[in-house]
TORKOL-4160 file (C-alpha; in steps of 0.2 Angstrom, whole numbers, padded with zeros to 4 digits, m for minus):
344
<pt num="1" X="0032" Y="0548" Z="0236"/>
<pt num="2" X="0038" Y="0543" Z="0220"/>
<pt num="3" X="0048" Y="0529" Z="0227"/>
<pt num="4" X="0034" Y="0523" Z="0238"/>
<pt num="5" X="0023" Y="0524" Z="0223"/>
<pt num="6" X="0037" Y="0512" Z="0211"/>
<pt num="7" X="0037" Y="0501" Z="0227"/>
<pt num="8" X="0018" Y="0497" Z="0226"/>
<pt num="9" X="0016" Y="0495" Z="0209"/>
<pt num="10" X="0030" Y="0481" Z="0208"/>
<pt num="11" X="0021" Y="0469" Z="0224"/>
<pt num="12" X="0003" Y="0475" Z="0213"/>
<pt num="13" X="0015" Y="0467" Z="0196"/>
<pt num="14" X="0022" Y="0452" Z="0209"/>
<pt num="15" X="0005" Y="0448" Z="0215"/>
<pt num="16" X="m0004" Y="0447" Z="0199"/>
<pt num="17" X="0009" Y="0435" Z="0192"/>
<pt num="18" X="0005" Y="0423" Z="0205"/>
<pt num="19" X="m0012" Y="0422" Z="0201"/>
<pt num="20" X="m0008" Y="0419" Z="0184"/>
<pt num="21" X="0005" Y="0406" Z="0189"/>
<pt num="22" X="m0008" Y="0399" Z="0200"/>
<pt num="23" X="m0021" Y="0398" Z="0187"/>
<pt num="24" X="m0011" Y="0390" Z="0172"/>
<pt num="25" X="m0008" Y="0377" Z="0187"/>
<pt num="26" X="m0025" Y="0373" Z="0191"/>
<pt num="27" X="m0031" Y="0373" Z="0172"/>
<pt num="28" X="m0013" Y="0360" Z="0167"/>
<pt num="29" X="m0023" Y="0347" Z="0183"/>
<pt num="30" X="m0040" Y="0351" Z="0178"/>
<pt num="31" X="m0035" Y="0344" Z="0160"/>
<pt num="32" X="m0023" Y="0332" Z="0166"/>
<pt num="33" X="m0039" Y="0323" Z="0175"/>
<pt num="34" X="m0049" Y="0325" Z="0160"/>
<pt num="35" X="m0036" Y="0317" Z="0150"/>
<pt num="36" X="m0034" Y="0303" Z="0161"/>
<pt num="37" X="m0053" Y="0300" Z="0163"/>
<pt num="38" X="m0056" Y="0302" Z="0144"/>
<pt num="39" X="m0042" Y="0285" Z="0143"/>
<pt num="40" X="m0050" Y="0277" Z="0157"/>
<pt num="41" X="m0067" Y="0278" Z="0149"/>
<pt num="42" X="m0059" Y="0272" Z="0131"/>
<pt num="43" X="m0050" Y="0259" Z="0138"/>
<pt num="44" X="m0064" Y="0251" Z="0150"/>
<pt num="45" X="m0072" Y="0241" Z="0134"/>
<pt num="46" X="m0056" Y="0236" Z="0127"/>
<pt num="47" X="m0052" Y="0228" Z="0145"/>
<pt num="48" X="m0070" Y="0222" Z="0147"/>
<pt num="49" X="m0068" Y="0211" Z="0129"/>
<pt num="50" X="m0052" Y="0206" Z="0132"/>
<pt num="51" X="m0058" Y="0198" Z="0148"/>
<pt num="52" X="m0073" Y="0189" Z="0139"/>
<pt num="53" X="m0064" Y="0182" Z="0125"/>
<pt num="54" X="m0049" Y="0169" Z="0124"/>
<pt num="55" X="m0032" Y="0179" Z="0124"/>
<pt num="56" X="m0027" Y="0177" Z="0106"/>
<pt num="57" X="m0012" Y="0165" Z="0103"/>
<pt num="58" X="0006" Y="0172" Z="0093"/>
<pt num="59" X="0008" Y="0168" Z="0076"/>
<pt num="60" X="0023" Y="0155" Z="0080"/>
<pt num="61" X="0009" Y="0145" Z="0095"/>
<pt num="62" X="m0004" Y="0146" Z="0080"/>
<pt num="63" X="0007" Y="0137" Z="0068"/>
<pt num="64" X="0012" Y="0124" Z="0080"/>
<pt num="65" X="m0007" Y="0123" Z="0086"/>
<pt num="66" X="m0011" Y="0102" Z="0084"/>
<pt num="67" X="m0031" Y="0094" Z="0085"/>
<pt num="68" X="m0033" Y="0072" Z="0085"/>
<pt num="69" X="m0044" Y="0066" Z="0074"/>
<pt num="70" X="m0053" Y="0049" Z="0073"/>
<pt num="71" X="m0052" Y="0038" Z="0053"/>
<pt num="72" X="m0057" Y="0020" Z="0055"/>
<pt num="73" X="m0054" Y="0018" Z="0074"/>
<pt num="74" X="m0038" Y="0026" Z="0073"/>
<pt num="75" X="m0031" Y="0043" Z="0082"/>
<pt num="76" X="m0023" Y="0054" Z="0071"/>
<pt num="77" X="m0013" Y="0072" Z="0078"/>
<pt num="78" X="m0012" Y="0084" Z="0064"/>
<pt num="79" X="m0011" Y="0103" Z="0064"/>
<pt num="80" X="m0026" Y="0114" Z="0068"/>
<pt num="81" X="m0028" Y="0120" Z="0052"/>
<pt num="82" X="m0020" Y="0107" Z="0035"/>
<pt num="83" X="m0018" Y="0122" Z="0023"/>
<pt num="84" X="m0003" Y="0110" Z="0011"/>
<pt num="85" X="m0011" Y="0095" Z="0010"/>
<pt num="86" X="m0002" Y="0080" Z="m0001"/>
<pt num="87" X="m0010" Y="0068" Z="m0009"/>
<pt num="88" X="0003" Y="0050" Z="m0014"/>
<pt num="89" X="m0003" Y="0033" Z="m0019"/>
<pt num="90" X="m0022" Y="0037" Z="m0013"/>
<pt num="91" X="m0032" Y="0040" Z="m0030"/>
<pt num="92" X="m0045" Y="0036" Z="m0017"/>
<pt num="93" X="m0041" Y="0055" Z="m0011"/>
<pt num="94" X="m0041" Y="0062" Z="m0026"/>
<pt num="95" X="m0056" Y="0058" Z="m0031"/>
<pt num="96" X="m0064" Y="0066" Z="m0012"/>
<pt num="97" X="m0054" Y="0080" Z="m0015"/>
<pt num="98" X="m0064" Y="0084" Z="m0031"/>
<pt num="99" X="m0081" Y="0077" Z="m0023"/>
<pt num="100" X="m0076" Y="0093" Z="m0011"/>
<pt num="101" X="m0066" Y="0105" Z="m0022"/>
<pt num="102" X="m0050" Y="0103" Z="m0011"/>
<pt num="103" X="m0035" Y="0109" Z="m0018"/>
<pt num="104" X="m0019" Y="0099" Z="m0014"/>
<pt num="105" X="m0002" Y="0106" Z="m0016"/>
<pt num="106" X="0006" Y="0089" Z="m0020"/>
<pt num="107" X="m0004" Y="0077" Z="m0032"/>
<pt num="108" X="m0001" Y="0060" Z="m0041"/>
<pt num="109" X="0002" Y="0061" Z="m0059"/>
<pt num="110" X="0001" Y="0047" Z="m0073"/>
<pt num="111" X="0014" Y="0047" Z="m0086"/>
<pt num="112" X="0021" Y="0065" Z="m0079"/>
<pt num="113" X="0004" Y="0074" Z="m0080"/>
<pt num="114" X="m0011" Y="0077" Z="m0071"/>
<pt num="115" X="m0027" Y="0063" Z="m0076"/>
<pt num="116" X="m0039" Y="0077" Z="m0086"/>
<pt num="117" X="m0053" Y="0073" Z="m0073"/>
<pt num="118" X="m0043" Y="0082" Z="m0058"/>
<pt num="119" X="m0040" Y="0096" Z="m0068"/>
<pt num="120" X="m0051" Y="0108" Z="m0057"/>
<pt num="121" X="m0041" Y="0102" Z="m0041"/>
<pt num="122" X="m0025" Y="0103" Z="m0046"/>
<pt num="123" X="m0022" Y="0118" Z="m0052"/>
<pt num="124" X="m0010" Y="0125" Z="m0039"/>
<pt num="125" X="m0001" Y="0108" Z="m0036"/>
<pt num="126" X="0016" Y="0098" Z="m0042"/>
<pt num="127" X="0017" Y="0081" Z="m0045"/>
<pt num="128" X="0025" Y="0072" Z="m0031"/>
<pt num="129" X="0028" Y="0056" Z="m0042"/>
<pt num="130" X="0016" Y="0043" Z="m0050"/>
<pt num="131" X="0004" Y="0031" Z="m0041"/>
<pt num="132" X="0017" Y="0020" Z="m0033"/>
<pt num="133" X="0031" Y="0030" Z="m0034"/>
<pt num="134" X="0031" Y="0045" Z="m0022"/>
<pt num="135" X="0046" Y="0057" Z="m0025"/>
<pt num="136" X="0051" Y="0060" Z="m0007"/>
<pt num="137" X="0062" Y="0076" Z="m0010"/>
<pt num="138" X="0048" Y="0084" Z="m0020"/>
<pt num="139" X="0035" Y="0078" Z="m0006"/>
<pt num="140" X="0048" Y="0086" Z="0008"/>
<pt num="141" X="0051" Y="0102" Z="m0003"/>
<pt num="142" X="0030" Y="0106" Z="m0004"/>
<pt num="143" X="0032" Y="0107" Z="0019"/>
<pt num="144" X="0013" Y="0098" Z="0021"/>
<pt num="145" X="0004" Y="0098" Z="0035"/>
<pt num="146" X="m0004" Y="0081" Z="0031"/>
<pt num="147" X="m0001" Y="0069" Z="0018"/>
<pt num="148" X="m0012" Y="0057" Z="0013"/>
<pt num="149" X="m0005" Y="0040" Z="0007"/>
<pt num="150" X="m0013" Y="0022" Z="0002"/>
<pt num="151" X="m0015" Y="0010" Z="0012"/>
<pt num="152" X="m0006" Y="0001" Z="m0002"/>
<pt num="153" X="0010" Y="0007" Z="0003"/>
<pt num="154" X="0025" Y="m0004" Z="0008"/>
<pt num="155" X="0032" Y="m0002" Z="0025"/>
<pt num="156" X="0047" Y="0006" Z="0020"/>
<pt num="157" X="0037" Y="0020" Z="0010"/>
<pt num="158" X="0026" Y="0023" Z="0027"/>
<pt num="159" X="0041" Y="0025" Z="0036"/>
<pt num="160" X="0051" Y="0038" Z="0024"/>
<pt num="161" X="0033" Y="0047" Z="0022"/>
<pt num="162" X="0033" Y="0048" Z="0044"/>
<pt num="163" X="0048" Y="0057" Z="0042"/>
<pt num="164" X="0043" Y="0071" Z="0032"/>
<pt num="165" X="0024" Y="0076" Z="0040"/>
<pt num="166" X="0009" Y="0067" Z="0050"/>
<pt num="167" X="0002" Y="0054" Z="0038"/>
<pt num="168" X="m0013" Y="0046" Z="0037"/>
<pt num="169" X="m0016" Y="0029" Z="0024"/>
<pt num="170" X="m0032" Y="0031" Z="0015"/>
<pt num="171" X="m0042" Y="0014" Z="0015"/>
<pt num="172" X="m0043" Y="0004" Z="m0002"/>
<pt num="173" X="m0058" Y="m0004" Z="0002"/>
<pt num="174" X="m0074" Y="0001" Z="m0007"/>
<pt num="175" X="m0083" Y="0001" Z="0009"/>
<pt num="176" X="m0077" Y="0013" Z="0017"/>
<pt num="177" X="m0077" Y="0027" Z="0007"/>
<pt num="178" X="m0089" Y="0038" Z="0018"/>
<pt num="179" X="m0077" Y="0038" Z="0029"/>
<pt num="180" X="m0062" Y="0041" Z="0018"/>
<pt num="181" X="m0074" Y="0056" Z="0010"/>
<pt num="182" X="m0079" Y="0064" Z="0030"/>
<pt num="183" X="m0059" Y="0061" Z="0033"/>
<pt num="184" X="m0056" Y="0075" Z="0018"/>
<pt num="185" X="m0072" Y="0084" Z="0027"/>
<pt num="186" X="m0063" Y="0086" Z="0042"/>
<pt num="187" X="m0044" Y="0089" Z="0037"/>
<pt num="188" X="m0052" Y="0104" Z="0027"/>
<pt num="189" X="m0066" Y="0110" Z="0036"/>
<pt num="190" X="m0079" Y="0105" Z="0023"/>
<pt num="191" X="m0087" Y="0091" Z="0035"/>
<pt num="192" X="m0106" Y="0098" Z="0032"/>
<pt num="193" X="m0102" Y="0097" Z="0013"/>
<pt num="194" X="m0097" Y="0079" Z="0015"/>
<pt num="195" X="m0111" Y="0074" Z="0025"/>
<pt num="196" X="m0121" Y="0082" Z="0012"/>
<pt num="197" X="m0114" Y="0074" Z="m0004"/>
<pt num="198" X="m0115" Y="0056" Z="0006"/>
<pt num="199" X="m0135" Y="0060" Z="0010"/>
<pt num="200" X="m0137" Y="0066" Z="m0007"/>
<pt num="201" X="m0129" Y="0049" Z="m0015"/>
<pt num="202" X="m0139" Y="0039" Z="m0004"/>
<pt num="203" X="m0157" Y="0048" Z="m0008"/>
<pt num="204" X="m0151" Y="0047" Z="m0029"/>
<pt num="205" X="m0148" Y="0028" Z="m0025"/>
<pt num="206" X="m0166" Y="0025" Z="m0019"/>
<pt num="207" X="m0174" Y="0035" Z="m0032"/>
<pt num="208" X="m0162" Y="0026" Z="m0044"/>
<pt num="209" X="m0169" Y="0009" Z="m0035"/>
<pt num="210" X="m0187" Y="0012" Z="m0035"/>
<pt num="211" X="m0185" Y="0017" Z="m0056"/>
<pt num="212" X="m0181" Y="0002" Z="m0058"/>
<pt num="213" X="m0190" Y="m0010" Z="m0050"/>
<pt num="214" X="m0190" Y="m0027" Z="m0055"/>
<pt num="215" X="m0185" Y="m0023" Z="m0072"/>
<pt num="216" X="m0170" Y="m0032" Z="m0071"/>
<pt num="217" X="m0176" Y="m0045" Z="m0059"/>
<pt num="218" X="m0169" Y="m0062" Z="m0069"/>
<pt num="219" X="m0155" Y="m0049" Z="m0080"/>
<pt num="220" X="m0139" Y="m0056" Z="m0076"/>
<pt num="221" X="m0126" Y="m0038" Z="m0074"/>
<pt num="222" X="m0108" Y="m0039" Z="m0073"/>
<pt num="223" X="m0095" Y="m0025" Z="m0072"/>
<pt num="224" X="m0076" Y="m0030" Z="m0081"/>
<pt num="225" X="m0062" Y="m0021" Z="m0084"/>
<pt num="226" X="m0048" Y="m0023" Z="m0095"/>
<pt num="227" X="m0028" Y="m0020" Z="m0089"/>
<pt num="228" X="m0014" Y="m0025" Z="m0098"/>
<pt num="229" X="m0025" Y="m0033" Z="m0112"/>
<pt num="230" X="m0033" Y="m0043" Z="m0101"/>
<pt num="231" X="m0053" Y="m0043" Z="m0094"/>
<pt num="232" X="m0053" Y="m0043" Z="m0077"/>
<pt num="233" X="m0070" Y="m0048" Z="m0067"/>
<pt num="234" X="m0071" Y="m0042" Z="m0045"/>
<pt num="235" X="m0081" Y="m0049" Z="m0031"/>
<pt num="236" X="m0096" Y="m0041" Z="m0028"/>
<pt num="237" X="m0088" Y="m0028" Z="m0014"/>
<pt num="238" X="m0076" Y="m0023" Z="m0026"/>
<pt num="239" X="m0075" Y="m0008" Z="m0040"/>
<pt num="240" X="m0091" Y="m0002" Z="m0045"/>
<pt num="241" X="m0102" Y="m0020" Z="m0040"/>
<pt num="242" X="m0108" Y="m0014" Z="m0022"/>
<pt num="243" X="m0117" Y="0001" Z="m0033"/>
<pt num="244" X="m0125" Y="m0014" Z="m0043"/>
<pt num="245" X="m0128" Y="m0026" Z="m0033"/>
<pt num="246" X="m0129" Y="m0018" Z="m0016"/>
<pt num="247" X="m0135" Y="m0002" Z="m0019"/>
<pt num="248" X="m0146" Y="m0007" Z="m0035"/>
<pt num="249" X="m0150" Y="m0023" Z="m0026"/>
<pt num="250" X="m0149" Y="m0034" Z="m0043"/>
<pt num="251" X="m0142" Y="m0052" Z="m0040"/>
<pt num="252" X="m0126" Y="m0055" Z="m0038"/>
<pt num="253" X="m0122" Y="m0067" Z="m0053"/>
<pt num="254" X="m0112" Y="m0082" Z="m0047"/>
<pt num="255" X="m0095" Y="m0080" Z="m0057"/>
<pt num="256" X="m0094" Y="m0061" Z="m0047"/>
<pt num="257" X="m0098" Y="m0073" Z="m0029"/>
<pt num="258" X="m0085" Y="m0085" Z="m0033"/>
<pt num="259" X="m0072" Y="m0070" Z="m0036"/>
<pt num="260" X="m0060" Y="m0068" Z="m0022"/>
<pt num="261" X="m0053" Y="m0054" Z="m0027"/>
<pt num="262" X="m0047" Y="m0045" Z="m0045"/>
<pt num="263" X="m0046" Y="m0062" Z="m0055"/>
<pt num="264" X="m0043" Y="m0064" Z="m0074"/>
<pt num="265" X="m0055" Y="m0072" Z="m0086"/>
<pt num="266" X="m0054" Y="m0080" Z="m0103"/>
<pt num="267" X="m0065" Y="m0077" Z="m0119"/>
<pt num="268" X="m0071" Y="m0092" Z="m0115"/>
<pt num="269" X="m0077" Y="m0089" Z="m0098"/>
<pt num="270" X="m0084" Y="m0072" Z="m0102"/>
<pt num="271" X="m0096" Y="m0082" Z="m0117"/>
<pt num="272" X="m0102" Y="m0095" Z="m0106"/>
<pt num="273" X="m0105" Y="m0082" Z="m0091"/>
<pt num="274" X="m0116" Y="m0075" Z="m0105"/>
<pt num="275" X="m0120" Y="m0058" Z="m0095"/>
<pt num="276" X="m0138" Y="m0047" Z="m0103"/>
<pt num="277" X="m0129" Y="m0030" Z="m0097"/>
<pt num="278" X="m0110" Y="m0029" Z="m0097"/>
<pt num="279" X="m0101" Y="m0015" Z="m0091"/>
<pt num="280" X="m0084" Y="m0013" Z="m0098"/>
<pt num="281" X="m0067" Y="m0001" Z="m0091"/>
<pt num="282" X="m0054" Y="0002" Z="m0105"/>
<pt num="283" X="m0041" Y="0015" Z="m0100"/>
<pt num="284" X="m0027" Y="0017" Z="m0114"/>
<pt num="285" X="m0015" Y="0021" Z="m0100"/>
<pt num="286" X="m0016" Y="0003" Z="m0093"/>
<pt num="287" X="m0016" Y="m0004" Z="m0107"/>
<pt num="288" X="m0001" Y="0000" Z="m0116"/>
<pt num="289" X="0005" Y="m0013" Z="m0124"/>
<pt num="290" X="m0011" Y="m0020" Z="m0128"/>
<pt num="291" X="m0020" Y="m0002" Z="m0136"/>
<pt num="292" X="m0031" Y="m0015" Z="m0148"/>
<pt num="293" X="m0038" Y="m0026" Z="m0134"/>
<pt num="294" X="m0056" Y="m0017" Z="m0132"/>
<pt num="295" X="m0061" Y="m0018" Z="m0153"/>
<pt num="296" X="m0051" Y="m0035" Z="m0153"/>
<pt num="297" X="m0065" Y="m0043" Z="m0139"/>
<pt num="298" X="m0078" Y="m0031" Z="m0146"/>
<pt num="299" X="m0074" Y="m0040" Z="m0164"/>
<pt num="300" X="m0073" Y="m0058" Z="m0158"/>
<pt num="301" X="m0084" Y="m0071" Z="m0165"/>
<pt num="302" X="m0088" Y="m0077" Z="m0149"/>
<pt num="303" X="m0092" Y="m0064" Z="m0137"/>
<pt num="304" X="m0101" Y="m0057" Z="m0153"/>
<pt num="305" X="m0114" Y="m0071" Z="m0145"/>
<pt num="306" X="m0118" Y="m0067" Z="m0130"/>
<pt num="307" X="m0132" Y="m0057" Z="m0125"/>
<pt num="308" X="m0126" Y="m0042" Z="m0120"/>
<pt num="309" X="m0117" Y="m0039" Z="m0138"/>
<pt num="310" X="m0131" Y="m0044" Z="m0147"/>
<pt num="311" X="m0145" Y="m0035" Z="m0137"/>
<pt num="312" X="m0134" Y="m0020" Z="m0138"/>
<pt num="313" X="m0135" Y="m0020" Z="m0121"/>
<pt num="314" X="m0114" Y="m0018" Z="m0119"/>
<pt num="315" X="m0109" Y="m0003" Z="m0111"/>
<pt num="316" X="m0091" Y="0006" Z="m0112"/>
<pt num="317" X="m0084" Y="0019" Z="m0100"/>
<pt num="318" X="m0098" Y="0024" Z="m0096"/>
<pt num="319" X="m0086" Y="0035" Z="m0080"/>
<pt num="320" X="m0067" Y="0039" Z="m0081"/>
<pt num="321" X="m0059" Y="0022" Z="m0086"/>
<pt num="322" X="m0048" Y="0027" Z="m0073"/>
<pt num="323" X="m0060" Y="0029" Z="m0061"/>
<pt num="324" X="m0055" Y="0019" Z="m0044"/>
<pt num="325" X="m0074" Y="0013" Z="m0043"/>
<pt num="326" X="m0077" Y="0012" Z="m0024"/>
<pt num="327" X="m0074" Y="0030" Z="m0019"/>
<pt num="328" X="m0087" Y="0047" Z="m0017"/>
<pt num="329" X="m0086" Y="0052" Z="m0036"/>
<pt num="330" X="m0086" Y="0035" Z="m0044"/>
<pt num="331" X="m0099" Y="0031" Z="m0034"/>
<pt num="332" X="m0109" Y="0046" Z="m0038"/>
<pt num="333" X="m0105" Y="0046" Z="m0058"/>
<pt num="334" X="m0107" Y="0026" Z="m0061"/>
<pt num="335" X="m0125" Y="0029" Z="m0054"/>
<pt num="336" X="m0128" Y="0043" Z="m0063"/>
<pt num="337" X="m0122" Y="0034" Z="m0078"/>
<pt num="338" X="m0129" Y="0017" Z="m0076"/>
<pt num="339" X="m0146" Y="0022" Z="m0070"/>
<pt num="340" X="m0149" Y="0030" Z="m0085"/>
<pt num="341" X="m0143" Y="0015" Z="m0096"/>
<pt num="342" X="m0151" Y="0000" Z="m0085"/>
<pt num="343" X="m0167" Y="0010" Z="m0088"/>
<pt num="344" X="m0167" Y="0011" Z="m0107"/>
């Protein structure tokens, strides 16, 4: 009995450890399902986004990402995004790059050093040489993505600048500095801003206009500048004349329609020229070996005659002496300037 007894408790003890064995199996599944359900559920959005947005691109394919973009009826292929932008030979760009707060990391220096008036822009950059001497290791050491020379440059210097990064010659020519200005607006991303700035400089030019009316009607104006020791007079789409004469709309006086391009002039030809309003550039930089030729014209007996000195109506640098004239900022500060003189 006692045997029989011991016999049936062990198949009793045998069959509750399958039903244990059984359960535990049942409850591993159950959670398995749940498990697998619960990452199926998590992952549904993350498959369902993926599918809506464009896969993103590696870090190497987004370096080597390139756009086209159109200056002056030329096609230009640049990378998608110009973080190191160098600036050589183009003071044209320098001066859009401060009109829109762009920050090169390769600028043009005078004498070794930065001009004061791009101070706010070139605080992260090196100098890559003076206006017409770009330092091609310095410019090759700074890796641009664009570089943005004159259109001033020799041949040769185009050539060794190819070599180094995608370049695009700014233009020289005063009229065409909306598009140098939405050409920076594009590389940088800042193409509302540029828009604005050229809308707000166009309004500021009317209102300039229509203050002055025909006040100057029969007022001859000309704009000179002095390099080297010598007065220099442009034609009237040249340096800051399209602001007076085409903007302003005041006559073009005929000595500035003869002008062919920058031409020197004499003492005598400024005093029988006999200008009411003159505007004079003297920059101590371009005139080094001449530093006393602004007091030396200023003090002469014969230009002491003419109207403008007499009627006190000569004005000196009233923007940057350096100032190129035809681009966005001169632009914008001549007017400035000169509206507030012209209407005294």
């Amino acid at each position: 009995m006692k045997r029989s007894f011991w016999i049936a408790g062990l198949v009793v003890l045998f069959v509750l450890a399958l039903t244990a064995c059984g359960g535990k199996g049942n409850n591993n599944q159950t959670a398995d399902s749940a498990a697998t359900s619960g990452a199926a559920a998590n992952a549904a959005p993350s498959a369902t986004a993926g599918a809506a947005q464009e896969p993103s691109s590696s870090p190497a394919e987004a370096e080597s990402a390139t756009r086209t973009i159109e200056y002056l009826g030329e096609q230009y292929t640049v990378p998608a995004k110009a973080e190191r932008i160098v600036i050589t030979g183009a003071m044209e760009a320098m001066e859009d790059a401060l009109v829109l707060d762009v920050h090169p990391v390769g600028a043009i220096t005078f004498g070794g050093a930065f001009p004061e008036r791009f101070a706010a822009i070139t605080d992260q950059a090196e100098s890559i040489g003076e206006k017409t001497e770009p330092n091609f290791e310095t410019i090759l050491k700074l890796k641009p993505d664009v570089i943005l020379g004159t259109t001033k440059f020799k041949s040769e210097v185009v050539e060794q600048l190819k070599k180094i990064a995608p370049l695009i010659q700014v233009s020289h020519i005063s009229g065409n500095w909306e598009a140098n200005l939405i050409l920076m607006g594009e590389l940088t991303g800042k193409q509302d801003q540029a828009q604005a700035e050229i809308a707000k400089y166009k309004a500021d030019l009317d209102s300039a206009k229509a203050q002055l009316g025909d006040k100057l009607k029969n007022q001859k104006v000309v704009a000179l500048r002095i390099r080297a020791g010598q007065m220099f007079i442009y034609p009237a789409n040249v340096f800051i004349n399209p602001i007076l004469y085409e903007g302003l709309g005041l006559s073009v006086p005929s000595e500035v329609e003869a002008a062919k391009a920058q031409e020197a002039i004499s003492v005598e030809q400024l005093a029988a020229m006999n200008p009411d309003i003159l505007f004079l550039q003297f920059a101590a930089d371009e005139n080094a070996e001449a530093a006393t030729a602004l007091k030396d014209l200023q003090n002469n007996p014969i230009i002491q005659k003419i109207n403008a000195m007499k009627n006190d109506k000569t004005f000196v640098n009233v923007i940057d002496p350096l100032a190129e004239g035809g681009p966005a900022w001169s632009r914008v500060q001549f007017l400035k300037a000169a509206a507030e003189q012209l209407n005294k």
